[in-house]
C-alpha positions in Angstrom: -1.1 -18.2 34.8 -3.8 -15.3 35.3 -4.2 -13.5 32.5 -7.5 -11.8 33.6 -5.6 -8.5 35.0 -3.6 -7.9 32.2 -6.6 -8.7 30.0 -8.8 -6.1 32.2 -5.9 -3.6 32.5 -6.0 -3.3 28.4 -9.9 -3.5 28.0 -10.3 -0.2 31.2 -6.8 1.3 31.0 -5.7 1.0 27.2 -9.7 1.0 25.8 -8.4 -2.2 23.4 -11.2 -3.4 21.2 -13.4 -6.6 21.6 -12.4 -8.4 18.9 -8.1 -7.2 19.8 -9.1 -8.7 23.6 -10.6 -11.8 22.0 -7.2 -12.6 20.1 -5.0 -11.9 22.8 -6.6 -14.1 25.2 -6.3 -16.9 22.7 -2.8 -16.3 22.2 -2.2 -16.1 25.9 -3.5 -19.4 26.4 -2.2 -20.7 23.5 1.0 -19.7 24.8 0.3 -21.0 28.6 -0.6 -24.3 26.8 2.9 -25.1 25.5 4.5 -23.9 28.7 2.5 -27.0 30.5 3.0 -29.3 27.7 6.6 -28.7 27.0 7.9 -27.4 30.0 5.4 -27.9 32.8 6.0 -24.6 33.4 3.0 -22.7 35.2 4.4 -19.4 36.9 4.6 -16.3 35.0 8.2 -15.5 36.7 9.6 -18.5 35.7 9.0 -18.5 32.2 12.5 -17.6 30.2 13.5 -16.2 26.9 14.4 -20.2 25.6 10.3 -20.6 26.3 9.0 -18.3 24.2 11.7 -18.8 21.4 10.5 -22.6 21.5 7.5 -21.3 21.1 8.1 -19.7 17.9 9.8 -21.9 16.2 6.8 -24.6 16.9 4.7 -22.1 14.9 7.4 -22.0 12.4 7.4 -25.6 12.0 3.5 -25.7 12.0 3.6 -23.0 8.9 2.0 -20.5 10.9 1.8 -17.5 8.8 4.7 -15.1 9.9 1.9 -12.6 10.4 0.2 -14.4 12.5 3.5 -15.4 14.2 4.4 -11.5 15.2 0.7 -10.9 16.4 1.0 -13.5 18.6 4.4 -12.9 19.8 3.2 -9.2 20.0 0.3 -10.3 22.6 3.0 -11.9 24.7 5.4 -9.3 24.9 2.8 -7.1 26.5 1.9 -9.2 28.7 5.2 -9.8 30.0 5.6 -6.2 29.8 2.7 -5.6 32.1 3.8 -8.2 34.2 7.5 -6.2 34.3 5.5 -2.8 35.5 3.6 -4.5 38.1 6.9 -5.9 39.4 5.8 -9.7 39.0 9.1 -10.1 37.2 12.2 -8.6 36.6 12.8 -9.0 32.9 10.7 -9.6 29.8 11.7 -12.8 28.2 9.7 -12.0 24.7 11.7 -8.6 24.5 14.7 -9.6 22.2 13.2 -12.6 20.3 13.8 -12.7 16.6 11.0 -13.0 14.7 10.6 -14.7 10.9 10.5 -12.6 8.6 7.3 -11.1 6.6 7.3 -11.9 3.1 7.5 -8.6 1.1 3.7 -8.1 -0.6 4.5 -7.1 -3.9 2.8 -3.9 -5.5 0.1 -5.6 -8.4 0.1 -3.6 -11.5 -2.7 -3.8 -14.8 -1.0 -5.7 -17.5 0.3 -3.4 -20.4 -2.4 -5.1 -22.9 -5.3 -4.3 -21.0 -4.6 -0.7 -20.7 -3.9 -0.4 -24.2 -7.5 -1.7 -24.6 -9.1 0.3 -22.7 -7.1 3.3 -23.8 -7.6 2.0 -27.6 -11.3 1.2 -27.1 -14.5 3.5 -26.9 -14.6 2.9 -23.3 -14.8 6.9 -22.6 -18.1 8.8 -23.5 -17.9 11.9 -25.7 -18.2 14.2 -23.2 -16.8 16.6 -20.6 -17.0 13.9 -17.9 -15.9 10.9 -20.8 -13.1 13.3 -21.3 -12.3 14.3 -17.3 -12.2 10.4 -16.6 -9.8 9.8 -19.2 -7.7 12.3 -18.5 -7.6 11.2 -15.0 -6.8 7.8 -15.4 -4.0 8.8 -18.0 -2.7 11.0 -15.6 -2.2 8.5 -13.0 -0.4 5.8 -15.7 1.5 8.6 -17.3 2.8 10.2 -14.3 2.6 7.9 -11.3 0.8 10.5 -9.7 -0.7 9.8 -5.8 -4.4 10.0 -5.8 -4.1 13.4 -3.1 -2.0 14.6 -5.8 -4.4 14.5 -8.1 -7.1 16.0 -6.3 -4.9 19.2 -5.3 -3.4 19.4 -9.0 -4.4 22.8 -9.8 -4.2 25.1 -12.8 -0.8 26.6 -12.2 0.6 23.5 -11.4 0.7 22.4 -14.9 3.6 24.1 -17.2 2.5 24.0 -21.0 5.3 25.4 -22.4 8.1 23.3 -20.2 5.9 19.8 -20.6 5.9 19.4 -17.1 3.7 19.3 -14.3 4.4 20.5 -10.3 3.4 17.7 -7.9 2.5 19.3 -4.0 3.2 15.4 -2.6 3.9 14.2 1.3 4.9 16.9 4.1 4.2 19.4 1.2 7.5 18.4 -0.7 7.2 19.7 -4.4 8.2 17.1 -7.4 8.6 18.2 -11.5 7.2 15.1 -13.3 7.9 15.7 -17.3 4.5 15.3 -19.7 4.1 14.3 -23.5 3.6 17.3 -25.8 0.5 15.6 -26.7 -0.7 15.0 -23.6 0.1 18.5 -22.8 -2.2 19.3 -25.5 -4.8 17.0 -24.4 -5.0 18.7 -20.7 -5.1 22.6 -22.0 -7.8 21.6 -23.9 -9.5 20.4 -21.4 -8.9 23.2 -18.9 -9.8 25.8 -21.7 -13.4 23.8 -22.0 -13.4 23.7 -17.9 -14.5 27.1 -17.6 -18.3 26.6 -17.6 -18.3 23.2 -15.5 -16.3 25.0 -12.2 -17.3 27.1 -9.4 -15.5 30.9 -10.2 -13.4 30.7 -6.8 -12.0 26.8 -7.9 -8.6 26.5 -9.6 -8.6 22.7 -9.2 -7.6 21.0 -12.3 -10.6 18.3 -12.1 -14.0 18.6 -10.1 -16.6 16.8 -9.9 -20.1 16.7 -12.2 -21.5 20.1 -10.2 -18.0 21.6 -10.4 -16.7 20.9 -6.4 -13.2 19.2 -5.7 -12.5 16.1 -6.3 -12.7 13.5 -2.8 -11.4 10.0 -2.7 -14.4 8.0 -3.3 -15.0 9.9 -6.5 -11.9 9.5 -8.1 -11.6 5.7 -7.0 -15.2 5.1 -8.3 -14.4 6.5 -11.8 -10.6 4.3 -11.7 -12.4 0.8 -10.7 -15.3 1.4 -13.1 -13.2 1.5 -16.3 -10.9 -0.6 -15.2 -13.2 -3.4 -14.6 -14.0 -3.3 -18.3 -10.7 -4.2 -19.5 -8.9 -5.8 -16.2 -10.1 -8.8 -14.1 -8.0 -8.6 -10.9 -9.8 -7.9 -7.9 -7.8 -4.2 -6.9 -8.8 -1.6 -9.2 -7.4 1.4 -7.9 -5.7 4.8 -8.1 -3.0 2.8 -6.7 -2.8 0.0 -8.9 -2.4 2.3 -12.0 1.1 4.3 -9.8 2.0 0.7 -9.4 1.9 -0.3 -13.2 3.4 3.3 -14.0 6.5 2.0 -12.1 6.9 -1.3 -13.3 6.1 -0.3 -16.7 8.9 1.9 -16.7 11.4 -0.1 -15.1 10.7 -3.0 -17.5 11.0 -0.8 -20.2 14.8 -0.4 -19.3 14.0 3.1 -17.4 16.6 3.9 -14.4 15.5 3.1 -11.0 16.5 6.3 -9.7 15.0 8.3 -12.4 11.6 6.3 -11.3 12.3 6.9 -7.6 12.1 10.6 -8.2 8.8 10.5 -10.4 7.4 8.8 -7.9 8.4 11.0 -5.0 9.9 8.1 -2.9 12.4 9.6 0.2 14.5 6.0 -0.6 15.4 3.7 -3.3 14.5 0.8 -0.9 11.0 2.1 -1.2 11.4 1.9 -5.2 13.6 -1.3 -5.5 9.9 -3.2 -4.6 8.8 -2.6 -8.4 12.1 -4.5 -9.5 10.7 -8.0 -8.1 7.7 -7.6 -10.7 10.3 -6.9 -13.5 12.7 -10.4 -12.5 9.5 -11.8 -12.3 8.6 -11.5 -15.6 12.1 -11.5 -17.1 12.5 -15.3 -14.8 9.3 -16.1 -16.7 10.2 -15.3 -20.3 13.7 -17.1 -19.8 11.6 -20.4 -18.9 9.3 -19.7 -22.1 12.0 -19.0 -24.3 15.1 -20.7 -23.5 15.6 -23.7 -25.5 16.7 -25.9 -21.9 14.4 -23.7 -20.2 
């Protein structure tokens, strides 16, 4: 079997990277290997969809990562795909094979204690920016807020008297998410002692040191920093704190559905994620606990 045209046609024609080319061609002849071996099969248009099936369940048995499965699988439908265009065959044998599944990553979360710590603890400076972290950071446990969220929450996005604040989130879909009365407090104060630190024409709720909008790198920067004080796995983001919002909340007893609209999710499968955390823990205070555990 050739691969060189297909493997030319994607590096000209599709502008594929070096290192994508690389692991294609591997899988190719990994692939073309087993067609020899277990089939002595040598011809493109003779190989069938029982092949490459085979195939797959070889890597199964060899505990080949399901990931790594898919990429290669991926690499041969193409090529059988390229092969269908060209007219070297009439079908693609890879095109209905049933892959293993993926397992599901599950979101990581700060434990409750360590938050409390840092929350508890003089971690946070007396000062505006001591203050503007905190308040950041709070905002993203407290709410479950999305970092781009954050950094468009403005002014008149946050409702004093109601406790709530108005969340701009993805295709520009507005959420309420409901705030503590203290908190509430907390952030007014703030934005009354704001005035000096921001540019006239900015209504963003936080800004940087010389009083610009907020960016990505900023925000994660402040998040990883304090976190790393109180927290020692390795992700220490905006994201990890959303995640530890939700499965706080859920283990707390709070309604899925409830959580699925704080967090701005458009399904409950989407939500359902953070309840693997909370059997998790429930499986692993059972085993603790129980007397035949």
């Amino acid at each position: 079997m050739d691969f060189e045209p297909f493997l030319k046609y994607l590096r000209v024609e599709r502008n594929f990277s070096t290192h994508t080319l690389t692991a294609y061609s591997g899988d190719l002849l990994q692939f073309s290997d087993f067609l020899i071996t277990d089939f002595e099969v040598n011809r493109t248009e003779d190989v069938q969809s029982i092949h490459v099936r085979s195939w797959v369940v070889q890597m199964m048995e060899n505990e080949t990562h399901p990931a790594t499965i898919s990429r290669k699988v991926s690499a041969i439908k193409s090529y059988f795909k390229y092969q269908l265009r060209i007219g070297t065959i009439k079908q693609n044998p890879a095109f209905k094979v049933i892959l293993p599944k993926k397992p599901k990553r599950l979101p990581k979360f700060i434990d409750k204690n360590n938050l409390n710590e840092l929350f508890d603890g003089n971690h946070f400076p007396a000062s505006y920016e001591g203050e503007r972290d905190r308040l950041i950071i709070e905002l993203f446990y407290f709410t479950g807020i999305r970092e781009a969220e954050l950094i468009g929450l403005t002014h008149r996005h946050v409702d004093y008297y109601n406790l709530q604040i108005k969340v701009l989130g993805k295709r520009n879909k507005e959420r309420i998410i409901p705030i503590t009365a203290n908190f509430a407090e907390r952030l007014k104060a703030f934005a009354n002692n704001l005035v000096d630190k921001a540019l006239p024409d900015n209504d963003y709720f936080f800004v940087t040191n010389g009083g610009k909008k907020l960016y990505p790198k900023f925000v994660y920067k402040i998040v990883n920093s304090y976190l790393s004080r109180v927290a020692e796995t390795t992700q220490k983001s905006p994201h990890m704190l959303r995640h530890s919002f939700a499965t706080h909340m859920l283990s707390n007893g709070a309604d899925i559905n409830a959580i699925k609209s704080l967090l701005g999710h458009e399904s409950l499968a989407a939500t359902q994620v953070y309840t693997h955390n909370t059997i998790d823990k429930l499986k692993n205070i059972h085993k603790q606990a129980h007397p035949r555990g």
